[in-house]
TIZA-409657 format. One line per field, with one value per residue (C-alpha): chain; residue in one letter; residue number from 1; x negated, y negated, z. Coordinates in nm, 4 decimals. Layout:
BEGIN
chain: (A; ...)
res: (a; ...)
n: (NUM; ...)
x: (X; ...)
y: (Y; ...)
z: (Z; ...)
***
This chain:
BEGIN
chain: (A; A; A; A; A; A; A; A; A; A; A; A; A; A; A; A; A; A; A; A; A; A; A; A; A; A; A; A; A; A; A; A; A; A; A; A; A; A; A; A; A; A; A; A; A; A; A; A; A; A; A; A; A; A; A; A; A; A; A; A; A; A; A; A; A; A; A; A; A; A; A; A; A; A; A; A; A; A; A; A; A; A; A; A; A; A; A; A; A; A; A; A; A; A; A; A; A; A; A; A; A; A; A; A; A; A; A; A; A; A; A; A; A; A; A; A; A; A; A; A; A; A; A; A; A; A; A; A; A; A; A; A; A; A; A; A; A; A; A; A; A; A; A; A; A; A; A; A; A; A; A; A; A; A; A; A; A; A; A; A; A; A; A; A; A; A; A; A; A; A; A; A; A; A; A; A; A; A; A; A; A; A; A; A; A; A; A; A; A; A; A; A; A; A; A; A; A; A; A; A; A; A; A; A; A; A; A; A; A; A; A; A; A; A; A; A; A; A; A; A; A; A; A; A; A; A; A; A; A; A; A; A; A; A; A; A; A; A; A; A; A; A; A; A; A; A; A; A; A; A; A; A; A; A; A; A; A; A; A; A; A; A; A; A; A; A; A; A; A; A; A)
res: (x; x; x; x; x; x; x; x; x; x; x; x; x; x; x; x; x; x; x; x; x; x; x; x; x; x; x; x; x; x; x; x; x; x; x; x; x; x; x; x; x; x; x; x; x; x; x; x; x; x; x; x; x; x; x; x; x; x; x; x; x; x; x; x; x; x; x; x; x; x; x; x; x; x; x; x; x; x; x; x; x; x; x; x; x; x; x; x; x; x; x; x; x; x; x; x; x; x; x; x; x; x; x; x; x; x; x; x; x; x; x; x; x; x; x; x; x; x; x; x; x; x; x; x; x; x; x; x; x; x; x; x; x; x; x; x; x; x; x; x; x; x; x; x; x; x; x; x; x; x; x; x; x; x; x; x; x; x; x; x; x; x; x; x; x; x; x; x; x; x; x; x; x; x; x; x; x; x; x; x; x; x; x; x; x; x; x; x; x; x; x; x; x; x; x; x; x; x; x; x; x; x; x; x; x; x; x; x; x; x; x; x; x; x; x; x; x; x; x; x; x; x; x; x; x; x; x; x; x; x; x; x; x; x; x; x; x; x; x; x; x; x; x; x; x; x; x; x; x; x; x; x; x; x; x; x; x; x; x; x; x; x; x; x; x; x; x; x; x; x; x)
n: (1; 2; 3; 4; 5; 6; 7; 8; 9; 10; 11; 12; 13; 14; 15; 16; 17; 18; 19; 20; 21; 22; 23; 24; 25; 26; 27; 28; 29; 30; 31; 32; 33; 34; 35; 36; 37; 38; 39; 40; 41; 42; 43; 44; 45; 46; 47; 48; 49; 50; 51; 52; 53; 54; 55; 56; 57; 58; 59; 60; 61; 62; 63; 64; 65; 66; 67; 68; 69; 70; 71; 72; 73; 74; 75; 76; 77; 78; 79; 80; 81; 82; 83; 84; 85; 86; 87; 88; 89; 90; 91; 92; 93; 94; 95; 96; 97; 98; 99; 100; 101; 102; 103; 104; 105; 106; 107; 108; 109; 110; 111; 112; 113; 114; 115; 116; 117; 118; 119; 120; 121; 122; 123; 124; 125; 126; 127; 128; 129; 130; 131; 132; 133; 134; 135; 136; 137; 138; 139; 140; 141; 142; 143; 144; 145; 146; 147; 148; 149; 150; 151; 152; 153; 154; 155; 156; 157; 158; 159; 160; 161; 162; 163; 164; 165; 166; 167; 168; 169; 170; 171; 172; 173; 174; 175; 176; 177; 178; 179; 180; 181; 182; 183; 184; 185; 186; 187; 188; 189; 190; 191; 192; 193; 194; 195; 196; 197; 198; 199; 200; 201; 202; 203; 204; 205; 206; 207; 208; 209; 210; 211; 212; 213; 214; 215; 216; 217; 218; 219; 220; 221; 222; 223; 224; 225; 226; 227; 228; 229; 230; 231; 232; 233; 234; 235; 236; 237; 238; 239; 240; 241; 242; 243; 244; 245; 246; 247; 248; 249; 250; 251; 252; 253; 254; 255; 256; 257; 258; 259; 260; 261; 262; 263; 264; 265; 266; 267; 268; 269; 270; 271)
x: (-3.2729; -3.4659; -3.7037; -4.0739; -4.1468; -3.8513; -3.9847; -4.0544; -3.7240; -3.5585; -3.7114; -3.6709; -3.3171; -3.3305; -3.0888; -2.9399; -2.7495; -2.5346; -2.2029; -2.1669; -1.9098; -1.9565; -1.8269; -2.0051; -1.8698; -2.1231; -2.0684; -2.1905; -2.1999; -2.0913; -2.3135; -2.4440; -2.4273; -2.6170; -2.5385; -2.4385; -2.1087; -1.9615; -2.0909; -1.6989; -1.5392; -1.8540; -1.7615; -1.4314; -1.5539; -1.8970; -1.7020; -1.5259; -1.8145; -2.1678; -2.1776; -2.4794; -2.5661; -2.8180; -2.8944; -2.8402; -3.2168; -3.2237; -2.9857; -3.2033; -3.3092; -3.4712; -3.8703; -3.7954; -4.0741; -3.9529; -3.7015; -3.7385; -3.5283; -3.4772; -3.4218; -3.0906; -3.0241; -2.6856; -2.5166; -2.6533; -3.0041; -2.7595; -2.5699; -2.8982; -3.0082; -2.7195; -2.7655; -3.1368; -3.0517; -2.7592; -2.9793; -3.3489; -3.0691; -2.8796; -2.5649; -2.3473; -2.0266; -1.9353; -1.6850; -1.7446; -1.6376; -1.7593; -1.6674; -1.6562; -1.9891; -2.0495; -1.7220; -1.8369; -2.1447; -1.9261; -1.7266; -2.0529; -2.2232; -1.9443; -1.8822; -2.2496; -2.2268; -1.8726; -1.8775; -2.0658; -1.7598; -1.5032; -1.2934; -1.3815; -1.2226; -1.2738; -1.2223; -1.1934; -1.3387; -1.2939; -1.4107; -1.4218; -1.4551; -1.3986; -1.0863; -1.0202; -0.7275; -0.4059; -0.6844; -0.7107; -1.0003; -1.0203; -1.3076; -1.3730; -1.7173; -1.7278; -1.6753; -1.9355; -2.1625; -2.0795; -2.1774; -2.5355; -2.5791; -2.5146; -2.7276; -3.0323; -2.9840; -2.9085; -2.8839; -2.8112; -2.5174; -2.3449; -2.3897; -2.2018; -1.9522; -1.9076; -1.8720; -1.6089; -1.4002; -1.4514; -1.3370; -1.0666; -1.1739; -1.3401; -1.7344; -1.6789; -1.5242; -1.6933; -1.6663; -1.8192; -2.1178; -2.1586; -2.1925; -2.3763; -2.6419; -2.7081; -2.6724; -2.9433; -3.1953; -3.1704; -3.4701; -3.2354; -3.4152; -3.3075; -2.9575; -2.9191; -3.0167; -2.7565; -2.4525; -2.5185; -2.5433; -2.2384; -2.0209; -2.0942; -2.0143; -1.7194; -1.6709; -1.2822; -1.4358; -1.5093; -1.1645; -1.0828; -1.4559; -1.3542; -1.2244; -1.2734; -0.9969; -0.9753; -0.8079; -0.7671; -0.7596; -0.6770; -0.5865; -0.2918; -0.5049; -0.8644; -1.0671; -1.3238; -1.0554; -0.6784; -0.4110; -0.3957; -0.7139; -0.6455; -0.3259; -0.5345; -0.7657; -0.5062; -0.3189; -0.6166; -0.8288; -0.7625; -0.7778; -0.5792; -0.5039; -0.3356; -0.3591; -0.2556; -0.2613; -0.3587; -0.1404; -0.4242; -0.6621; -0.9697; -1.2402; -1.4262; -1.1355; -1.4146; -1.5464; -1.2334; -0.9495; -1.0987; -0.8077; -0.6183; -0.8660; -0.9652; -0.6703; -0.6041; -0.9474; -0.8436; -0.5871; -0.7589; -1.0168; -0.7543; -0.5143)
y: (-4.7018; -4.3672; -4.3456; -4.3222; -4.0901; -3.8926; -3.8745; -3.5147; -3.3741; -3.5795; -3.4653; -3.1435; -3.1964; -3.4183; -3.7069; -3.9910; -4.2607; -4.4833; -4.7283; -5.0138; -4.9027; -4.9410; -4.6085; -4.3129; -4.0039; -3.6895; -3.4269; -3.1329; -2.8492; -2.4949; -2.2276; -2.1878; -2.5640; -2.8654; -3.2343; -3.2629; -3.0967; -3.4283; -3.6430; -3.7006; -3.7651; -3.9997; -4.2830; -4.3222; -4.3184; -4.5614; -4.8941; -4.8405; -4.5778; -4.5119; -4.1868; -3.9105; -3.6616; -3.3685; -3.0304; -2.7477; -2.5440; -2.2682; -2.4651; -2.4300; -2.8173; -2.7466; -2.6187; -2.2600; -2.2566; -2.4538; -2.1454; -1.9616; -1.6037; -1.5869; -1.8999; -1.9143; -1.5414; -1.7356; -2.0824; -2.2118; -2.2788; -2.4872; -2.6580; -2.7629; -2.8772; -3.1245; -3.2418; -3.3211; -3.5466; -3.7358; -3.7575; -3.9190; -4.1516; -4.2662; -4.1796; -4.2029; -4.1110; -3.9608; -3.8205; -3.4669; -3.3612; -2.9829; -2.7661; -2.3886; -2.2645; -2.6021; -2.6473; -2.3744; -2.5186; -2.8727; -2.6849; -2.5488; -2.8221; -3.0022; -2.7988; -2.8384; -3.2803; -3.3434; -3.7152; -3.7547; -3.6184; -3.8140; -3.5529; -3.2530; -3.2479; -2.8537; -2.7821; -2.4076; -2.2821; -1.9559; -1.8271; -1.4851; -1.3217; -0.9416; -0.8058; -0.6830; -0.5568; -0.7747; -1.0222; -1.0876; -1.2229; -1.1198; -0.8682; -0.5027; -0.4440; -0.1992; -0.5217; -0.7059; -0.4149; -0.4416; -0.7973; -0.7471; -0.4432; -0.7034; -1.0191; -0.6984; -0.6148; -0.8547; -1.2137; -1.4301; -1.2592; -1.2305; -1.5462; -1.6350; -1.3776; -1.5322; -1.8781; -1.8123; -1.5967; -1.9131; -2.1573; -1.9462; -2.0861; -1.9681; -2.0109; -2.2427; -2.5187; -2.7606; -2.6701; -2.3230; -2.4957; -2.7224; -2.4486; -2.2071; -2.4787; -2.5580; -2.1498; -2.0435; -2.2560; -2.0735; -1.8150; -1.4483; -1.3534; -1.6419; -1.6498; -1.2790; -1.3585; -1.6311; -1.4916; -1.1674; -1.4757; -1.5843; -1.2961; -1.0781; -1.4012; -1.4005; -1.7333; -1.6681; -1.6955; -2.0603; -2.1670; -2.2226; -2.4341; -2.6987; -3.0602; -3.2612; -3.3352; -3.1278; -3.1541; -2.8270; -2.8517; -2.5689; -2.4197; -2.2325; -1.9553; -1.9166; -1.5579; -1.6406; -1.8256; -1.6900; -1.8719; -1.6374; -1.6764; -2.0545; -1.9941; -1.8229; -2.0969; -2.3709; -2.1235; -2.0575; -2.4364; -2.5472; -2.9134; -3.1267; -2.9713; -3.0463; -2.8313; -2.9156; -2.7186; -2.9003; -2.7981; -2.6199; -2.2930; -2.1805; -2.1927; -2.5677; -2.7938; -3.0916; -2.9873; -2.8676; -3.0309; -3.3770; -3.5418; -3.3504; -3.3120; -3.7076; -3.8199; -3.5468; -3.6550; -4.0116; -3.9445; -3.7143; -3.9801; -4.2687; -4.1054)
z: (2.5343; 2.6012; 2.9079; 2.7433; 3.0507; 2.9190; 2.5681; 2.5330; 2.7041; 2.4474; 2.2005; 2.1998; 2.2803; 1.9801; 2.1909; 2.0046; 2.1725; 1.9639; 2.0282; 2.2141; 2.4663; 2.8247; 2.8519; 2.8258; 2.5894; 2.5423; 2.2597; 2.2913; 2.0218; 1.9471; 1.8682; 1.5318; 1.4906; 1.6251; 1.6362; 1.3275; 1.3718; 1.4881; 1.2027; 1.1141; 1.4701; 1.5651; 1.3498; 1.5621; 1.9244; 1.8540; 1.8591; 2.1981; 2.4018; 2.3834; 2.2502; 2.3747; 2.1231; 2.1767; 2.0420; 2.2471; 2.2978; 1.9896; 1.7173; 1.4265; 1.4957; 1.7973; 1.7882; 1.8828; 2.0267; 2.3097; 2.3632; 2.6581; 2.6367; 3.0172; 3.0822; 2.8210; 2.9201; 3.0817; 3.0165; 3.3516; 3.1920; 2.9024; 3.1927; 3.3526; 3.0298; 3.0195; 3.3491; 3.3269; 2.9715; 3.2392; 3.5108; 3.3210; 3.1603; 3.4731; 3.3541; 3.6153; 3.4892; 3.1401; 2.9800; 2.8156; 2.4939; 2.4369; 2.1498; 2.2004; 2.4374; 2.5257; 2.6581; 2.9374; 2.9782; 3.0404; 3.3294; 3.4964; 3.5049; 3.6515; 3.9168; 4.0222; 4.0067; 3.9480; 4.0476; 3.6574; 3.5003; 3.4545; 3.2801; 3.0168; 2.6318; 2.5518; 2.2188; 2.1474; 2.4412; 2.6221; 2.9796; 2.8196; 2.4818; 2.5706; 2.6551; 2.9685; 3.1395; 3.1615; 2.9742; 2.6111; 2.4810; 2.1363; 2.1310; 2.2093; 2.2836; 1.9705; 1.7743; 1.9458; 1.8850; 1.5228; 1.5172; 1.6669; 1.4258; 1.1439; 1.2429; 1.2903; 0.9535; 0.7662; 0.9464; 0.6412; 0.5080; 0.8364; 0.8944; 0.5955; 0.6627; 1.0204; 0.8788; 0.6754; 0.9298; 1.1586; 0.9273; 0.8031; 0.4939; 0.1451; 0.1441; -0.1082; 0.1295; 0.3066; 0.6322; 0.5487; 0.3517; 0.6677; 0.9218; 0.7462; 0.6259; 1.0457; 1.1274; 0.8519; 1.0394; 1.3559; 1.3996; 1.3868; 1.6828; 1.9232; 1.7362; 1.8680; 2.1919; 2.1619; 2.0581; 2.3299; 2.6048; 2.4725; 2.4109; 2.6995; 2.9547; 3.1683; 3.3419; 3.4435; 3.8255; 3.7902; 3.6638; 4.0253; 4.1266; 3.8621; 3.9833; 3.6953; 3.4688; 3.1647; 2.8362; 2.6258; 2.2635; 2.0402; 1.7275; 1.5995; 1.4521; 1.5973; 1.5489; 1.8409; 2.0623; 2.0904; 2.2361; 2.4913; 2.6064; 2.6323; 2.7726; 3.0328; 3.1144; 3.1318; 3.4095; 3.6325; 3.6323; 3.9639; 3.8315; 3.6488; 3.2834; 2.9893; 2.6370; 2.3226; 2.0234; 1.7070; 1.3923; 1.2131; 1.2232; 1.2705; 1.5175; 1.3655; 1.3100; 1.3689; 1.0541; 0.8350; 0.9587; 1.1553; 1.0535; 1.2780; 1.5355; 1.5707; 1.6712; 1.9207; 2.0965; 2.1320; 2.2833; 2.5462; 2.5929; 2.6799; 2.8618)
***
């Protein structure tokens, strides 16, 4: 049941709450996606958890209006986000499943109220895109320059560019229909803004600050994520960690591969 003083946060965060578990399980989505993304791991976890879904501010489902540029000019203003939705429902304790950004935003907001996590699934999630030294990330910042350039010019067909690269798929499969159909509804503008948030972020300082329990999940073969980036993060969390990486590719395996990727997140959430 949503708070009706609560109604326009959840809103425009577009919340659903569904299950009959006692147990709480948020999902929260990558970028270029929304809610959605989950539509084929949901079925599994609503019989045994309540299950919180929201939209991240700026997926194309949100009222981009309702964007503010400074406010998202860092994951913090996401993390806050996340709290506010726990906090006007009284969660008390959840357990976080995050996909790629939203796995950082997870991590910070559990190091700000870490008695509401009880532990943190990441799936494909990286402290830090660029390389650095003795660090690899996956990017150069020529690259990332490249991929600004692109979105300016043309925003559609990167996006379906980027989707397929992603996927590691054809953009006739259905993973690379799925994601492209959320991305196109993103205003270019805000999905710039985005992306830049994103890519230029380097969260290897907070490693150390998290407590919770966290379960890494990763592919074999992921352009935005290498191993050795989360390699990198399983070395330097200072809590509990475990990472497993799933026998497929790709940087969405919740949309191509969820046969793979279902199981693996049961698992995190009962051990």
């Amino acid at each position: 049941m949503i708070p009706s003083s609560s109604s326009s946060l959840f809103q425009s965060h577009n919340v659903t709450i569904v299950g009959t578990g006692e147990q709480h399980v948020v999902l929260g989505h990558g970028f270029g996606s929304d809610q959605t993304a989950w539509k084929y791991v949901m079925p599994y976890l609503v019989n045994d958890y309540k299950v919180i879904l929201y939209d991240l501010m700026g997926a194309g489902s949100t009222n981009p209006e309702d964007f503010s540029f400074n406010r998202y000019s860092s994951l913090h203003g996401y993390a806050d986000d996340l709290l506010t939705i726990l906090d006007e429902l009284e969660i008390e304790s959840c357990i976080y499943i995050g996909h790629s950004v939203s796995g950082m935003i997870g991590m910070l907001a559990s190091i700000e109220r870490p008695e509401v996590f009880k532990k943190l699934v990441l799936l494909g999630s990286s402290p830090r895109y660029l390389n650095d030294e003795s660090y690899y990330g996956g990017f150069e910042q020529k690259d990332l320059e490249q991929i600004y350039g692109d979105m300016k010019s043309n925003f559609r067909s990167w996006v379906t560019g980027f989707a397929t690269r992603m996927s590691g798929a054809d953009l006739q499969s259905r993973s690379v229909q799925e994601f492209c159909q959320t991305f196109y509804t993103i205003r270019p503008d805000i999905a710039l803004s985005v992306v830049k948030t994103i890519f230029q972020s380097d969260f290897r300082s907070i490693l150390p600050l998290v407590t919770v329990p966290c379960h890494l999940l990763q592919t074999m073969k992921d352009m935005a994520v290498p191993l050795d980036a989360a390699q990198y993060m399983q070395q330097n969390l200072r809590a509990w960690t475990t990472m497993e990486v799933l026998n497929t590719e790709g940087h969405l395996p919740h949309l191509s591969d969820p046969a793979v990727v279902i199981p693996a997140i049961l698992r995190c959430l009962t051990s």
